[in-house]
N, C-alpha and C positions, 0 to 999 in steps of 0.2 A: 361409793367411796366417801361422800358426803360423811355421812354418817360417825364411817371409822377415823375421820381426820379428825371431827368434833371430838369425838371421844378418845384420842390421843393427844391431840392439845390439852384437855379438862388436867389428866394424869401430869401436866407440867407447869398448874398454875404455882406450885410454891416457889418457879424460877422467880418469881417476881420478887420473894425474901432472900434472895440469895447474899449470901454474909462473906464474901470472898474463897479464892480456892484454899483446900488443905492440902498439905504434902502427903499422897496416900502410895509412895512408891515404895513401901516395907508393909503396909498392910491391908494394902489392896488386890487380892486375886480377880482382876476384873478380866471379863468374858473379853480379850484382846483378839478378835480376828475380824481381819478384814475379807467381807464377805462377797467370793463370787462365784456364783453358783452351786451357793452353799458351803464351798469348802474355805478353809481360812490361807491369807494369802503364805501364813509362812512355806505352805506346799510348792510354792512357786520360787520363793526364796530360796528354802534347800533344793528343790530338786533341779533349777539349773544354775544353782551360788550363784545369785546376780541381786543388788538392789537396784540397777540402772533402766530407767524408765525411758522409751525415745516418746518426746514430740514432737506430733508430726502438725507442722504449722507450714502450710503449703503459701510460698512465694513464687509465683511462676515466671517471673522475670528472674530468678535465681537457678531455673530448672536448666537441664543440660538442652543442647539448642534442638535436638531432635522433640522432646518433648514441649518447648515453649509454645507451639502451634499447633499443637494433637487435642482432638477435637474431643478427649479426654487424660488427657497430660496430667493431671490432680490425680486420679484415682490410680493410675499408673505408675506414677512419680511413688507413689506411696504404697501401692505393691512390691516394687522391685525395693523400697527400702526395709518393710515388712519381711520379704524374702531372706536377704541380706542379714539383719539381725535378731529373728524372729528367737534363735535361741541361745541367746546372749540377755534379753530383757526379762523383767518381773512384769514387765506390763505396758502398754503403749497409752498416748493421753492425745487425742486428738483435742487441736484448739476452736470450739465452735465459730466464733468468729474468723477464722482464717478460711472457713467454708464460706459461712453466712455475703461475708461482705464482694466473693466471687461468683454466687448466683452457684454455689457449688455443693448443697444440700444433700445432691444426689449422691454427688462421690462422698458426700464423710456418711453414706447410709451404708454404700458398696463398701467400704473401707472396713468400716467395723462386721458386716457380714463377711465381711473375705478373711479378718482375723481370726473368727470366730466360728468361720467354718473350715477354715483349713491350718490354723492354728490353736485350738478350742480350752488348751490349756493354759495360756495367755493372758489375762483381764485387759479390759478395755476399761480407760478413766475418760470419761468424756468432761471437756477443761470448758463450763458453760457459766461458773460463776454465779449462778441463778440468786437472788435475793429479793422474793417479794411474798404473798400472806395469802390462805384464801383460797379459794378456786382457780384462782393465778397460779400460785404455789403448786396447788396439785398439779394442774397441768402441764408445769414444767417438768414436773417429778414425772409424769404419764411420757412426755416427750423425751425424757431419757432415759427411762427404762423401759418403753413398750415401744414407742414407735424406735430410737434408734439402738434399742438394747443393748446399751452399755452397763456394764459391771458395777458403776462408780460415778458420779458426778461432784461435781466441785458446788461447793454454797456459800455464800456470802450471809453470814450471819446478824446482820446490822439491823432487823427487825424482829432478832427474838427467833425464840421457838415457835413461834406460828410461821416462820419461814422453813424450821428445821422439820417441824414434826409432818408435813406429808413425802417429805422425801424418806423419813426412817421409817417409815407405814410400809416401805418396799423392804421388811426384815433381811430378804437376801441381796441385797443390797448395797455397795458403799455409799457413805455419805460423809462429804470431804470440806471439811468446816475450815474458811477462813478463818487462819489465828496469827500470827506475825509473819507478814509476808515481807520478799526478798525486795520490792524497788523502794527508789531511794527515798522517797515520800513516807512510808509506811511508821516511822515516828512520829512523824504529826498528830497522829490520831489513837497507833495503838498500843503507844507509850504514853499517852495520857492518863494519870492517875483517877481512880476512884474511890477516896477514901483509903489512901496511900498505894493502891493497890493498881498495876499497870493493867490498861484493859486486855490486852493479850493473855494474863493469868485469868481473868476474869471471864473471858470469853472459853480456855483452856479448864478452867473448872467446874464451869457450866455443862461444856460437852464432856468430862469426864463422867461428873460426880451426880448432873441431872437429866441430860437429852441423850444419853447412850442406854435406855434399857435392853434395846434390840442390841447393843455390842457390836454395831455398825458402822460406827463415826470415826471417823480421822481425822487430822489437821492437819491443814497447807502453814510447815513452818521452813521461812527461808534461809537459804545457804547464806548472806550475807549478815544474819543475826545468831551467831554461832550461840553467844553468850545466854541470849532469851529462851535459846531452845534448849538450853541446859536447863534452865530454870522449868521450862514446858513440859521435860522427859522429867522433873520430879515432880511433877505436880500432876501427870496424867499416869502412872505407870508405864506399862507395855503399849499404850496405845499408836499405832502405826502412824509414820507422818510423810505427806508428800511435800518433796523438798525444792521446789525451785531452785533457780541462782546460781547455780554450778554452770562454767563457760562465761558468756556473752557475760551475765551480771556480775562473776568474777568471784565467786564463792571459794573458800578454802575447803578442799573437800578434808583433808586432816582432821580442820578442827568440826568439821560440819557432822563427821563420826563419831567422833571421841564424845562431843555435844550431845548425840541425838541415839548412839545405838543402844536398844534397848535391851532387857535382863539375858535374852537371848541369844544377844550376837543378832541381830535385823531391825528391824523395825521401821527403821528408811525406807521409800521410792524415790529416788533421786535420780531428776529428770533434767535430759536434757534434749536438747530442739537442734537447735542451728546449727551447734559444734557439729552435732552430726550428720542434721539431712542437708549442710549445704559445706562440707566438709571438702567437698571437686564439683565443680558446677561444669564437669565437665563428664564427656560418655562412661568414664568411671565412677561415676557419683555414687552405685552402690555399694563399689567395694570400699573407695574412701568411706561411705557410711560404715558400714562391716571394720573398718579396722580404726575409726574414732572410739566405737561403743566398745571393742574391746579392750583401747587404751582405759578405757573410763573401767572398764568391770575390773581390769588389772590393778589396777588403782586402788581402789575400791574394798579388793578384796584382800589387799595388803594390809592397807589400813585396819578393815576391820581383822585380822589376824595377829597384828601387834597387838593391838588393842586386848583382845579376848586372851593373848600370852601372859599378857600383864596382868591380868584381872587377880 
């Protein structure tokens, strides 16, 4: 792997001349699919009309009370929500640290094998943030496509393409580029100009126009920057985005469509966490799951259906 990393970073030294993004949404036919297991996610899209992603970010002091003390409550908690909305989603996103920091490793391994063997049409996005260079780099990439084989991973872009390029070395692969995320901080830094140019477009035209040769890249743009992600959907064409910020962070889901759906009618994963898996923290908590996620698909599919009237 050594080897092929070297020589996919070489293919990306002209990011370093990078002259800000173009607007390439009329003459760009760009290879837009997001990749898992080969096939592109709008399969998933049309075939059960949903862009709504659940994640699953296990709080077990919020779990219903038979599970609070089950000597595997995590993996369970997360089956029975699996069950419940399995075909209502485009895709599920487990949060790595909502494992990590509960010694709970094992269950986000069982989690993603349990979707993926008894749900196999499904993608798994594993929410791990990774941002570093290197042999690092790879082995992050190794750890979430080989050991926990997930579909997709989330990447924090703030070192460049030597962060990005072993994660898109896995061609079938998503690889899901921080670009204008949803909390409230996220102006600080990625609305900073660079040479007039906000780094979110910049970061947005890089992964469009230089680190997507594989046609694998996405971008985490948030429900609470409706306006940035208008600008994002023209500057990247069709390129698929995962959307945080819908629920808890208070996102307009209206405007977070009209903003972000791309030439197709899709192009959103628009996820949400707690609305849903802690939606009755009580022995009903899957069907309250089950009937949050259908709010949101309803929702969803409304919008995007005026939308696509009016076009």
């Amino acid at each position: 792997m050594g080897c092929d990393i070297h020589f996919y970073t070489e293919r990306f030294t002209s990011s370093n001349n990078y002259e800000g993004p173009r607007d390439i949404s009329k003459d760009r036919n760009n290879k837009i699919e997001e990749i898992v297991d080969g096939k592109p996610s709008t399969e998933r899209w049309v075939s059960a009309d949903t862009m709504v992603c659940v994640g699953l970010d296990p709080y077990p002091e919020r779990f219903p009370s038979h599970l609070k003390n089950h000597p595997d409550g995590i993996f369970e908690f997360n089956k029975a929500i699996i069950d419940a909305t399995q075909d209502l989603v485009c895709c599920y996103k487990p949060q790595f640290a909502h494992f990590a920091a509960l010694d709970a490793l094992d269950s986000l391994k069982r989690t993603i094998a349990y979707i993926k063997n008894t749900y196999p049409d499904v993608p798994v996005i594993l929410d791990s943030k990774r941002g570093d260079i290197g042999s690092t780099a790879s082995m992050y990439a190794k750890e979430a496509f080989d050991i926990y084989q997930a579909d997709a991973v989330t990447v924090n872009p703030y070192m460049g393409i030597d962060t990005i390029a072993p994660f898109t070395h896995y061609q079938d692969k998503g690889v899901i580029v921080l670009c204008r995320t949803s909390n409230p901080g996220a102006a600080e830094l990625q609305n900073q100009r660079i040479d007039q140019t906000p780094l979110y477009q910049v970061v947005a035209g890089l992964a469009a126009d230089q680190w997507n040769d594989a046609g694998n890249i996405l971008l985490v743009v948030g429900a609470t920057a409706d306006e940035e992600m208008r600008q994002i959907r023209a500057l990247t064409g069709d390129m698929p985005f995962l959307v945080p910020g819908i629920g808890a962070q208070g996102g307009d889901l209206a405007a977070v469509i009209a903003a972000g759906m791309d030439s197709t009618g899709n192009g959103l994963i628009i996820n949400s966490s707690r609305a849903i898996l802690y939606a009755s923290e009580g022995a009903d908590f899957a069907q309250a799951a089950r009937q949050e996620t259908e709010l949101l698909v309803q929702a969803c599919r409304q919008e995007q259906r005026r939308i696509l009237a009016n076009r």
